[in-house]
CHARMM-style PDB file with segment names, atoms N, HN, CA, C and O in Angstrom:
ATOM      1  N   UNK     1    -108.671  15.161  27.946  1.00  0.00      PROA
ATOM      2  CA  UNK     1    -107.820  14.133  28.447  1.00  0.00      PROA
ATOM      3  C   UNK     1    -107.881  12.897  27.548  1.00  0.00      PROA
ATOM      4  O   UNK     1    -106.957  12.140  27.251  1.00  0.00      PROA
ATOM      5  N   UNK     2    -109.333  12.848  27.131  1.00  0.00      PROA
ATOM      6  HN  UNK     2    -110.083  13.463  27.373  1.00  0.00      PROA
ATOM      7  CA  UNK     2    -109.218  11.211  26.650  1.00  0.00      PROA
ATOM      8  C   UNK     2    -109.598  11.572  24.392  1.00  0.00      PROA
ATOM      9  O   UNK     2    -110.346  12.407  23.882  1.00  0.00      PROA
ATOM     10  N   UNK     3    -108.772  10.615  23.769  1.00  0.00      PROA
ATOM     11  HN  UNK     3    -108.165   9.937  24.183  1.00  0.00      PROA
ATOM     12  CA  UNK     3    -109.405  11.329  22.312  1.00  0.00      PROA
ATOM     13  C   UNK     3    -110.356  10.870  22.493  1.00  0.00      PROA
ATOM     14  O   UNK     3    -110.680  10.024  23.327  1.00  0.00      PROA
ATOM     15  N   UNK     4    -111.266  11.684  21.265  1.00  0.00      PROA
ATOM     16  HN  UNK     4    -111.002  12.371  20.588  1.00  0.00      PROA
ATOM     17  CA  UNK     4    -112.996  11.201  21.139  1.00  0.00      PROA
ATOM     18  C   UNK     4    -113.000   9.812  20.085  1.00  0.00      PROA
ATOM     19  O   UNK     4    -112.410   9.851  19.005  1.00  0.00      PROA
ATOM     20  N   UNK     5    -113.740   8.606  20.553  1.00  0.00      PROA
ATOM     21  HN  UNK     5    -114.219   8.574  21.430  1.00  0.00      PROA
ATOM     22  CA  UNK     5    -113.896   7.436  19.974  1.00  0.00      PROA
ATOM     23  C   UNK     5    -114.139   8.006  18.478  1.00  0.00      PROA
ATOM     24  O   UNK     5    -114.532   9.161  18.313  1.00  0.00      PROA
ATOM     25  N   UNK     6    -113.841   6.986  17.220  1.00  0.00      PROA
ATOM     26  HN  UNK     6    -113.521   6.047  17.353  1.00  0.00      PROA
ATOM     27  CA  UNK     6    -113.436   7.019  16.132  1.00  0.00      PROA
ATOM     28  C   UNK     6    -115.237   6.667  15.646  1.00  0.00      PROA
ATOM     29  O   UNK     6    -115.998   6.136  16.456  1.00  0.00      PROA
ATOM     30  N   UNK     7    -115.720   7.089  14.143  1.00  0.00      PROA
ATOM     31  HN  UNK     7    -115.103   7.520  13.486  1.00  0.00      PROA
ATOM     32  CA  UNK     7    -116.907   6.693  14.308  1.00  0.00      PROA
ATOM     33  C   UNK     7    -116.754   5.263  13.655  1.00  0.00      PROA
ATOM     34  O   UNK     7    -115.725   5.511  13.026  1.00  0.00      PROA
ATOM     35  N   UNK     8    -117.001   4.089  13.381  1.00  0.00      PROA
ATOM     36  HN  UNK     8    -117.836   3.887  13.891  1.00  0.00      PROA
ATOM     37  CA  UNK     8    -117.070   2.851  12.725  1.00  0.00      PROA
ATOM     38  C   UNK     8    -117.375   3.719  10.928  1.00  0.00      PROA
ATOM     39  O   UNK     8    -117.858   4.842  10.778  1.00  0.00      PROA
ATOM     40  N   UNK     9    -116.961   2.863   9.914  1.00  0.00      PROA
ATOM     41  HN  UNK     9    -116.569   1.951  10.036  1.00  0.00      PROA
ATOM     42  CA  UNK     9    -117.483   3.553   8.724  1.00  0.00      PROA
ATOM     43  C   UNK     9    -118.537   3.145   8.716  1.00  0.00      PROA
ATOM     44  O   UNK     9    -118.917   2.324   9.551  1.00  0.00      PROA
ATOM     45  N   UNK    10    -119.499   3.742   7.501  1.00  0.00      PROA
ATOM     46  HN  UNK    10    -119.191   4.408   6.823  1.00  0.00      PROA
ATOM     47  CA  UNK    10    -120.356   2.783   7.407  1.00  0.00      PROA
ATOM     48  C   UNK    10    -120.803   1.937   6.126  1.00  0.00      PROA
ATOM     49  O   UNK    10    -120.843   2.617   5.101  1.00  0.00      PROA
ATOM     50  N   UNK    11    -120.996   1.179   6.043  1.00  0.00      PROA
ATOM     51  HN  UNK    11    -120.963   0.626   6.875  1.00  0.00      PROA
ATOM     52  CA  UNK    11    -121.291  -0.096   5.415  1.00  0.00      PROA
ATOM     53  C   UNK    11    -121.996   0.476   4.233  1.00  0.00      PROA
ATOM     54  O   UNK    11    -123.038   1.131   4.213  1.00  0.00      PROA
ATOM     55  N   UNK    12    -121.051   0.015   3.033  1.00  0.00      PROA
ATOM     56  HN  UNK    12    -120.204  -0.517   3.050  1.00  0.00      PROA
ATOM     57  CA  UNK    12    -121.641   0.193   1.600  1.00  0.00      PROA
ATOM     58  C   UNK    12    -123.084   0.106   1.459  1.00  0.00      PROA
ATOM     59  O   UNK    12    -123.690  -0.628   2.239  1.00  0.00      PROA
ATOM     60  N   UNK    13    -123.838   0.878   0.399  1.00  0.00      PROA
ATOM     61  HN  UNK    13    -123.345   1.474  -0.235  1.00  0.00      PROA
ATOM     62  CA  UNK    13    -125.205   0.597   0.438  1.00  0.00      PROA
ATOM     63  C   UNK    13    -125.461  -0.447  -0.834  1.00  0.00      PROA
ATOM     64  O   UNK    13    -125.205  -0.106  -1.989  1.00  0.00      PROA
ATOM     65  N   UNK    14    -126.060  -1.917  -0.452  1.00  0.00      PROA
ATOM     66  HN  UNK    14    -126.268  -2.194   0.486  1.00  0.00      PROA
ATOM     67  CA  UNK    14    -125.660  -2.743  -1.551  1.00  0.00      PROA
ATOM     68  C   UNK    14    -127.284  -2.321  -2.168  1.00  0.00      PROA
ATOM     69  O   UNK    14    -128.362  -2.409  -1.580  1.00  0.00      PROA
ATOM     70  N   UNK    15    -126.922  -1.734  -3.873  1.00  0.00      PROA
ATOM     71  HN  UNK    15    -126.047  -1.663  -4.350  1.00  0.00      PROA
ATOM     72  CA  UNK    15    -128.428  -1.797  -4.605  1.00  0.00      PROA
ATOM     73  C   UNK    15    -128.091  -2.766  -5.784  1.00  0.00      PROA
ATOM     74  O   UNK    15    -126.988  -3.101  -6.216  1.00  0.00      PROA
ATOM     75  N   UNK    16    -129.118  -3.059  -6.110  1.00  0.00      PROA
ATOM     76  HN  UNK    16    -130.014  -2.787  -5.758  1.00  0.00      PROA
ATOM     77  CA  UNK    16    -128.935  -3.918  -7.106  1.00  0.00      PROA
ATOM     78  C   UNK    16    -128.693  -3.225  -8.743  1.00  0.00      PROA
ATOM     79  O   UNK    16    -129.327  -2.315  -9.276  1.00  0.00      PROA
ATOM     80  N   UNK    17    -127.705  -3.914  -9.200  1.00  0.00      PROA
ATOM     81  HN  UNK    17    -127.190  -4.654  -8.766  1.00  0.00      PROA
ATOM     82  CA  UNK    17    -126.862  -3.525 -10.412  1.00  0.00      PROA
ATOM     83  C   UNK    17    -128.352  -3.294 -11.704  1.00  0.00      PROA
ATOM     84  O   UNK    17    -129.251  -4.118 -11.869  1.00  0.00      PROA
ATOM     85  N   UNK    18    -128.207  -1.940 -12.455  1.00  0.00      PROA
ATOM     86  HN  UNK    18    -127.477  -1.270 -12.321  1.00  0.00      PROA
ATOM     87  CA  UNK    18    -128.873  -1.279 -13.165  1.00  0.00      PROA
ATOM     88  C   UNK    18    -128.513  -1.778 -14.825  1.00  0.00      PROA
ATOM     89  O   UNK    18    -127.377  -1.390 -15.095  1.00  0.00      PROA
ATOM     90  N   UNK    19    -129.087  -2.445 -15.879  1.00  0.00      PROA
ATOM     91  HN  UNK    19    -130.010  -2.761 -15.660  1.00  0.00      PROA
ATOM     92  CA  UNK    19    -128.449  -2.883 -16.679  1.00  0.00      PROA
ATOM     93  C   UNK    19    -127.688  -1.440 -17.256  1.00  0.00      PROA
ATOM     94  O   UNK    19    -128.277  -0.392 -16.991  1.00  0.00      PROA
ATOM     95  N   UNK    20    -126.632  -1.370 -17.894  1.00  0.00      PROA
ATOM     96  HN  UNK    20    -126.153  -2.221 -18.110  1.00  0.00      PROA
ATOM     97  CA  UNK    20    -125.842  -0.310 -19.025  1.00  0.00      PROA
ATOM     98  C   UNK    20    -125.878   0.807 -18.736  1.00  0.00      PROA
ATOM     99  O   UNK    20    -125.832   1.744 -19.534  1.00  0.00      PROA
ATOM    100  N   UNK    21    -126.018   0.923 -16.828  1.00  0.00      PROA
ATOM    101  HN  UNK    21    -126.055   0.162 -16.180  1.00  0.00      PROA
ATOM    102  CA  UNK    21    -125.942   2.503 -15.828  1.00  0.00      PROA
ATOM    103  C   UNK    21    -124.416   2.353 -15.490  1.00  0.00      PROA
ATOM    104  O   UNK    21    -123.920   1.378 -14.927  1.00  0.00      PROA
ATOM    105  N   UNK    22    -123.689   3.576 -15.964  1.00  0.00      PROA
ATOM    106  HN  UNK    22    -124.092   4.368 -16.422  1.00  0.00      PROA
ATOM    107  CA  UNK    22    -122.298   3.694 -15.384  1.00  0.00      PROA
ATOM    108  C   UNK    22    -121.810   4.257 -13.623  1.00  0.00      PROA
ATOM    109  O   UNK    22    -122.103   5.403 -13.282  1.00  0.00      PROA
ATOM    110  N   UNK    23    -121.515   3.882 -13.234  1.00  0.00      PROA
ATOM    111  HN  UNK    23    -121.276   2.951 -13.511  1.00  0.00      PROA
ATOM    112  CA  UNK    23    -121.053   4.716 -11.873  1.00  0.00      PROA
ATOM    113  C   UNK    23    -119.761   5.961 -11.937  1.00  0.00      PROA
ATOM    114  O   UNK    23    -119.093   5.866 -12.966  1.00  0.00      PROA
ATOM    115  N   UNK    24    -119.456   6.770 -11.259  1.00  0.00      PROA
ATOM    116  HN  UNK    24    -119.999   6.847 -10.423  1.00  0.00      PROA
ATOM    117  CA  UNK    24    -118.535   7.378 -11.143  1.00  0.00      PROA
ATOM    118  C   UNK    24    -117.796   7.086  -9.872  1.00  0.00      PROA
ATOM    119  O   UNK    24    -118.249   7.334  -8.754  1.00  0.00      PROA
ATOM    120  N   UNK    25    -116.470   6.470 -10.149  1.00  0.00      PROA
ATOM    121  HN  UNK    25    -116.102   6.269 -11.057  1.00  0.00      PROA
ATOM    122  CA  UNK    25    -116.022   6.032  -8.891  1.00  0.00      PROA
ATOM    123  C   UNK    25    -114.318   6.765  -8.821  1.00  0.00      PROA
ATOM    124  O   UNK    25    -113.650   6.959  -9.837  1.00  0.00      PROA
ATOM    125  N   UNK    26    -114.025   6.967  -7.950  1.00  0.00      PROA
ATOM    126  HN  UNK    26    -114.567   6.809  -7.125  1.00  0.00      PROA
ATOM    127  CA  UNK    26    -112.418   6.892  -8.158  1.00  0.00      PROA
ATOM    128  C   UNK    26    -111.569   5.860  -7.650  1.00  0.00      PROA
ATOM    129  O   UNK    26    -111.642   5.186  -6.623  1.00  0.00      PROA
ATOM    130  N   UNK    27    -110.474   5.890  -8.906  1.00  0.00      PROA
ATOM    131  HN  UNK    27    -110.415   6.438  -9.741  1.00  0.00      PROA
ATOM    132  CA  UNK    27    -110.044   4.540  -8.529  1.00  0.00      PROA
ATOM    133  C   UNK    27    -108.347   4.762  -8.712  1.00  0.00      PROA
ATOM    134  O   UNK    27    -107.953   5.738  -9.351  1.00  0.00      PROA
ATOM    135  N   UNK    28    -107.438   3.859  -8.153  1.00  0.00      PROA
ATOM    136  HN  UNK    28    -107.758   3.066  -7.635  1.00  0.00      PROA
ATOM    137  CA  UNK    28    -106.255   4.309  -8.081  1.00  0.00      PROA
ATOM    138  C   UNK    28    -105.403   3.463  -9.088  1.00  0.00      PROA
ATOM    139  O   UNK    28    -105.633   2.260  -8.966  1.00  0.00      PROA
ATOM    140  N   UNK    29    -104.432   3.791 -10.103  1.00  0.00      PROA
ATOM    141  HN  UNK    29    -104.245   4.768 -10.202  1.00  0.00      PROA
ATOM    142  CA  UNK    29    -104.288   2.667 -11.011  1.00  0.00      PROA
ATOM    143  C   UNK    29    -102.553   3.568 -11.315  1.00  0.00      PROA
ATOM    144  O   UNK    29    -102.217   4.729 -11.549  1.00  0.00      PROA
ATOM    145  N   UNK    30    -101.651   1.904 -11.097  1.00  0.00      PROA
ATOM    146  HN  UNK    30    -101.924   0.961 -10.908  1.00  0.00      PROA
ATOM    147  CA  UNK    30    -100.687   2.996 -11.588  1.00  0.00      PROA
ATOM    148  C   UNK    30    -100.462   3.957 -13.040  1.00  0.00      PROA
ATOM    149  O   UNK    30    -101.327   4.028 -13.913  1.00  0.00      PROA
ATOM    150  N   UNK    31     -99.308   4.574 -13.097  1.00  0.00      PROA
ATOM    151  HN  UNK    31     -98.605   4.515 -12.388  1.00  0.00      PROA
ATOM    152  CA  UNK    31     -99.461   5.634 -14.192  1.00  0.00      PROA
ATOM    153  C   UNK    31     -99.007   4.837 -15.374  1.00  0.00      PROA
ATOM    154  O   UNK    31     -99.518   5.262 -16.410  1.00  0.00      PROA
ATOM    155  N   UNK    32     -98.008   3.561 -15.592  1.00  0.00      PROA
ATOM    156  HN  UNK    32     -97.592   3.216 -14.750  1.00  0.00      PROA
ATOM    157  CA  UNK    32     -97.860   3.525 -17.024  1.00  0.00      PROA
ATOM    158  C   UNK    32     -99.195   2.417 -16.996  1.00  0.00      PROA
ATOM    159  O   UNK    32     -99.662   2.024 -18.065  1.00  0.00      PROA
ATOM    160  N   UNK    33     -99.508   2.162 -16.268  1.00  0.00      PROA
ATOM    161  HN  UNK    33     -99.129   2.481 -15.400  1.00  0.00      PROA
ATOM    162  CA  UNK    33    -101.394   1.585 -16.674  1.00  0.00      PROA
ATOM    163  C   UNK    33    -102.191   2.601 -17.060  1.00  0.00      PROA
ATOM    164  O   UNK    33    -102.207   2.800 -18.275  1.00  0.00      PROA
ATOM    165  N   UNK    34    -102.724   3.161 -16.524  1.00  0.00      PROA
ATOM    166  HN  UNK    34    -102.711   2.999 -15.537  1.00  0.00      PROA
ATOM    167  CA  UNK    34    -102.958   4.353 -17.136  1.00  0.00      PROA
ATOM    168  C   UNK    34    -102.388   4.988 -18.520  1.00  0.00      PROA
ATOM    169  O   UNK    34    -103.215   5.021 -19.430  1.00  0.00      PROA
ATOM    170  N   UNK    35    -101.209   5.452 -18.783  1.00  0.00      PROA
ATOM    171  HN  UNK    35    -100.536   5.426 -18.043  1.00  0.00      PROA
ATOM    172  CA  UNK    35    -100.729   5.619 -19.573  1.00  0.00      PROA
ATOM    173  C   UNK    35    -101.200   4.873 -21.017  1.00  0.00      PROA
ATOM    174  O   UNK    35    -101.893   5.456 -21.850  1.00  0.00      PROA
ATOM    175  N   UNK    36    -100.766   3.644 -21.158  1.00  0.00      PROA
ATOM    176  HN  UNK    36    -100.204   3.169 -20.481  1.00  0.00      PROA
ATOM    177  CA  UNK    36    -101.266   2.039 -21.432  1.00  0.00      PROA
ATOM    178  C   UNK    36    -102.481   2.505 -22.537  1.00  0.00      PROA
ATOM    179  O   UNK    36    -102.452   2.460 -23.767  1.00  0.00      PROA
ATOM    180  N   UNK    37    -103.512   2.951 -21.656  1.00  0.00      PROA
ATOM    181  HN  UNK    37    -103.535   2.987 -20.657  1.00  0.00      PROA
ATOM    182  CA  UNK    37    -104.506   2.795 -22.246  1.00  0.00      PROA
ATOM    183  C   UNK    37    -104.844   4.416 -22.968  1.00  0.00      PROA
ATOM    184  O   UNK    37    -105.396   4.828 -23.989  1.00  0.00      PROA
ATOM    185  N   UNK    38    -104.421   4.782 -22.235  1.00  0.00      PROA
ATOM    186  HN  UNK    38    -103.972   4.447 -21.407  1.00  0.00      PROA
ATOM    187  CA  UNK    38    -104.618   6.894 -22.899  1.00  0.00      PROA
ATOM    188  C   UNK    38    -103.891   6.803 -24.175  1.00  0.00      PROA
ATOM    189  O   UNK    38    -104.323   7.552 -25.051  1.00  0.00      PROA
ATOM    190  N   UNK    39    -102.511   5.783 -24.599  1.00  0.00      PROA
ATOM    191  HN  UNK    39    -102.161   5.174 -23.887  1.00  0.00      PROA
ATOM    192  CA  UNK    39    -101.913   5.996 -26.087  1.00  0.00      PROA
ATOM    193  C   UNK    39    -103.106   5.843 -26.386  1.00  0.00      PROA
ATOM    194  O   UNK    39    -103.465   6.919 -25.909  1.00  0.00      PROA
ATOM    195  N   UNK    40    -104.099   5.380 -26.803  1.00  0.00      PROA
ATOM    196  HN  UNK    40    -103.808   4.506 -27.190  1.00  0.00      PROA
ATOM    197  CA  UNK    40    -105.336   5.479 -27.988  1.00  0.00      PROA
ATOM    198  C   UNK    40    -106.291   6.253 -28.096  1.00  0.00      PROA
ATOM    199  O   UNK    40    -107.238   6.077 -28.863  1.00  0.00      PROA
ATOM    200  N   UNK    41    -106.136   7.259 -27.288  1.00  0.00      PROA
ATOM    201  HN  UNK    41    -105.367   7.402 -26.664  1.00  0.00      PROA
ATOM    202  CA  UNK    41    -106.803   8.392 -27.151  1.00  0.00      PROA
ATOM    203  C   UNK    41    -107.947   8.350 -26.670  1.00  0.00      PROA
ATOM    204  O   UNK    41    -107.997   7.793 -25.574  1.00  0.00      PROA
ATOM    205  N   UNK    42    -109.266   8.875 -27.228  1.00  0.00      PROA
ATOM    206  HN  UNK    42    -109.226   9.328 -28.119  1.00  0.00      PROA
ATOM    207  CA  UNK    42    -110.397   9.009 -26.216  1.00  0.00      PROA
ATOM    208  C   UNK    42    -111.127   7.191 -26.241  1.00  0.00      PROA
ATOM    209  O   UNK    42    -110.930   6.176 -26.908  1.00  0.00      PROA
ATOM    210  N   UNK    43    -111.830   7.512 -25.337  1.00  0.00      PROA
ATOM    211  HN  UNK    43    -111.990   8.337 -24.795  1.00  0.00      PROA
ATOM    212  CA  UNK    43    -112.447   5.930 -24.959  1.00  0.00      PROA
ATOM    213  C   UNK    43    -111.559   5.006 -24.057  1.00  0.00      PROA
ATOM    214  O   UNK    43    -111.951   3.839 -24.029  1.00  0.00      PROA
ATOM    215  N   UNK    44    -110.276   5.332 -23.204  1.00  0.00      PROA
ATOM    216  HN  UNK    44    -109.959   6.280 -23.228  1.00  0.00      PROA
ATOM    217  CA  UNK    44    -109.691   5.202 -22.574  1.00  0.00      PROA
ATOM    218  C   UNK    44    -110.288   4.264 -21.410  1.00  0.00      PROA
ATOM    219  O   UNK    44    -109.926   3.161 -20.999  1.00  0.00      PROA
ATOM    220  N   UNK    45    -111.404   5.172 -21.013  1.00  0.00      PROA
ATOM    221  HN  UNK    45    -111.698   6.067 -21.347  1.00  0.00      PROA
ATOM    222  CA  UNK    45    -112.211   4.802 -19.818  1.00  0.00      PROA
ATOM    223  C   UNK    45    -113.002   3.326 -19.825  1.00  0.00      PROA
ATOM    224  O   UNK    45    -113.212   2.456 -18.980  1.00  0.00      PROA
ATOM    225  N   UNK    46    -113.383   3.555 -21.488  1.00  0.00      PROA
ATOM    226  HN  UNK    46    -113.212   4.262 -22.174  1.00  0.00      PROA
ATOM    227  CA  UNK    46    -114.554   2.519 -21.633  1.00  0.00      PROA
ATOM    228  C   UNK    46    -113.428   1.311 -22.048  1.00  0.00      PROA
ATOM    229  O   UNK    46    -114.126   0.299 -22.116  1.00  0.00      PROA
ATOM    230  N   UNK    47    -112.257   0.990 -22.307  1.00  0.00      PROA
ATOM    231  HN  UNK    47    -111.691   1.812 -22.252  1.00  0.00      PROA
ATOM    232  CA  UNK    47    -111.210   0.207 -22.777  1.00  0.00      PROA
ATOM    233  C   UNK    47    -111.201  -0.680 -21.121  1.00  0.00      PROA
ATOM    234  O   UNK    47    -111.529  -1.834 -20.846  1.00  0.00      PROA
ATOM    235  N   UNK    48    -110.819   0.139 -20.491  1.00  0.00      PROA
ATOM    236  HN  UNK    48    -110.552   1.076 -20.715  1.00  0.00      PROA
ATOM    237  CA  UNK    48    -110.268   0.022 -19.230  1.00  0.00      PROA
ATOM    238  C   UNK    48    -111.746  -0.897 -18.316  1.00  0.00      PROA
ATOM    239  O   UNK    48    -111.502  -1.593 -17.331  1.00  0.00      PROA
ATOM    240  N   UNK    49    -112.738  -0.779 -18.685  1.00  0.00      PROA
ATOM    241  HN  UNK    49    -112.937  -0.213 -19.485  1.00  0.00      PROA
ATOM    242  CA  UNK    49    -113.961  -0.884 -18.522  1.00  0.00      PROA
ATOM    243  C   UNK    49    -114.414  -2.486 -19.237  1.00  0.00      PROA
ATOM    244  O   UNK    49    -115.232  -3.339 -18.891  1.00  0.00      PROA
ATOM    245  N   UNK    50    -113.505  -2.395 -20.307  1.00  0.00      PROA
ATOM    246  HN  UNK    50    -112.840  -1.702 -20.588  1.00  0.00      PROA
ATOM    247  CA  UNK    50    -114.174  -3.870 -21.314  1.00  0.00      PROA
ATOM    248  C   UNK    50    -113.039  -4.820 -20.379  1.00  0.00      PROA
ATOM    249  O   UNK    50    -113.361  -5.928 -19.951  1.00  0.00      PROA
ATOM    250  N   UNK    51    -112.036  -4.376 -20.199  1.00  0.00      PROA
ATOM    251  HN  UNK    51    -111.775  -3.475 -20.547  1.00  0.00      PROA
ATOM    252  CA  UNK    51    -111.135  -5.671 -19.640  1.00  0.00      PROA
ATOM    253  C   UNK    51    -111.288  -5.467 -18.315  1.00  0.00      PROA
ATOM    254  O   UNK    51    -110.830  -6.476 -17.778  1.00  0.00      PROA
ATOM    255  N   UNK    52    -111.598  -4.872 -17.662  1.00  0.00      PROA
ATOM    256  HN  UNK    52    -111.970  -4.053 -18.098  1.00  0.00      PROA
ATOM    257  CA  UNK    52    -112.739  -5.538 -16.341  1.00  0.00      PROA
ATOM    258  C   UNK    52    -113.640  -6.231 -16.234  1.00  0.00      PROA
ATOM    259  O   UNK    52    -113.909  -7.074 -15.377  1.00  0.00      PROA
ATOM    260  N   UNK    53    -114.327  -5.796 -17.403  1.00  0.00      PROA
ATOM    261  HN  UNK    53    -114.109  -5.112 -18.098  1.00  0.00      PROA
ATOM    262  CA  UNK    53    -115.365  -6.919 -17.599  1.00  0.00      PROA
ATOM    263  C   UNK    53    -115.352  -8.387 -17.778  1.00  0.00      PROA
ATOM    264  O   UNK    53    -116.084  -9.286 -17.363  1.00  0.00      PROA
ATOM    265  N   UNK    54    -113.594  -8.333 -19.015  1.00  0.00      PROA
ATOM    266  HN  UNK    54    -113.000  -7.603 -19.351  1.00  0.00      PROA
ATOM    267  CA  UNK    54    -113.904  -9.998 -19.497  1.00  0.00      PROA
ATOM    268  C   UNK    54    -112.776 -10.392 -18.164  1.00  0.00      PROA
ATOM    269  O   UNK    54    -112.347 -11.537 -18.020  1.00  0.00      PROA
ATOM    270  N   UNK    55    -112.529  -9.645 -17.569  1.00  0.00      PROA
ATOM    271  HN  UNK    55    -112.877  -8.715 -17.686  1.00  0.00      PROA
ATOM    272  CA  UNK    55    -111.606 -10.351 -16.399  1.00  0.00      PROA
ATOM    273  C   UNK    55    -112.759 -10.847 -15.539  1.00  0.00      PROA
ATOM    274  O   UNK    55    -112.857 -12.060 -15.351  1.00  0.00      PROA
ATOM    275  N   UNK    56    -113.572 -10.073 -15.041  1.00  0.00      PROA
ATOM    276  HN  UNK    56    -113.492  -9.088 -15.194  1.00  0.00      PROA
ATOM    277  CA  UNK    56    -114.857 -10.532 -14.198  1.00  0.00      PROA
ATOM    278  C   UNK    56    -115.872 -12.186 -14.815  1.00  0.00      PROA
ATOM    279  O   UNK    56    -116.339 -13.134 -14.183  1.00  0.00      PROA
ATOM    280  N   UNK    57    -115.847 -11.817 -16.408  1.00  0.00      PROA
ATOM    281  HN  UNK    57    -115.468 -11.047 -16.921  1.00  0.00      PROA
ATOM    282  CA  UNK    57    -116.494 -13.243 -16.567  1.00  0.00      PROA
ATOM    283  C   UNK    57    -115.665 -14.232 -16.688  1.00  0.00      PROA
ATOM    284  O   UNK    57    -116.118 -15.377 -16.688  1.00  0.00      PROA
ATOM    285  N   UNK    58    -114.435 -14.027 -16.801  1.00  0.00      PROA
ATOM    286  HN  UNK    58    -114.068 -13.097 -16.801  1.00  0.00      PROA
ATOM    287  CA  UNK    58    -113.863 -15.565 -17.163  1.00  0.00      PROA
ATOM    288  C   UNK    58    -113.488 -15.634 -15.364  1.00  0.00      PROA
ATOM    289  O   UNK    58    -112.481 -16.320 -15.187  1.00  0.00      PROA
ATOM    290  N   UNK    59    -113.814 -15.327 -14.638  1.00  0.00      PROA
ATOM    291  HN  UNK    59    -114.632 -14.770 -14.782  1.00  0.00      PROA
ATOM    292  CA  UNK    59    -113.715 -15.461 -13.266  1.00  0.00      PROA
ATOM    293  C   UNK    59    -115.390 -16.742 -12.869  1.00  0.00      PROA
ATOM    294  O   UNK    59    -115.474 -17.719 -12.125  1.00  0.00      PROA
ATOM    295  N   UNK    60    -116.048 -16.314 -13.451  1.00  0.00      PROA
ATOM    296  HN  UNK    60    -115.980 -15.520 -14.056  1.00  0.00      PROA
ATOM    297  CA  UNK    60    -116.985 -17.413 -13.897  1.00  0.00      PROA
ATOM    298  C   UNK    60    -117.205 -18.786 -13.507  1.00  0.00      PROA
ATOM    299  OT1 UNK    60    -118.069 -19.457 -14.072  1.00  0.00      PROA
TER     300      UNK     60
END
């Protein structure tokens, strides 16, 4: 009769950041962004990776 209550998620596990340890995450990015960065072939990831970064420090 009644649905079964939903569970709450649960709450990220915050650890503290590992110096020059990569994570594997998935992430959703449109395709000519993507695209964008694949014209230069491999190292794509780590490109995509440096301008996160200097976006994060000049946030500073």
């Amino acid at each position: 009769m009644f649905k079964p209550a939903k569970k709450k998620p649960e709450q990220a596990v915050e650890r503290p950041a590992l110096p020059n340890t990569k994570e594997l995450v998935s992430l959703k990015i449109d395709s000519d962004v993507l695209a964008f960065f694949q014209e230069d072939g491999p190292g794509w990831q780590d490109r995509i990776n440096d301008i996160l970064r200097a976006a994060m420090k000049n946030r500073l």
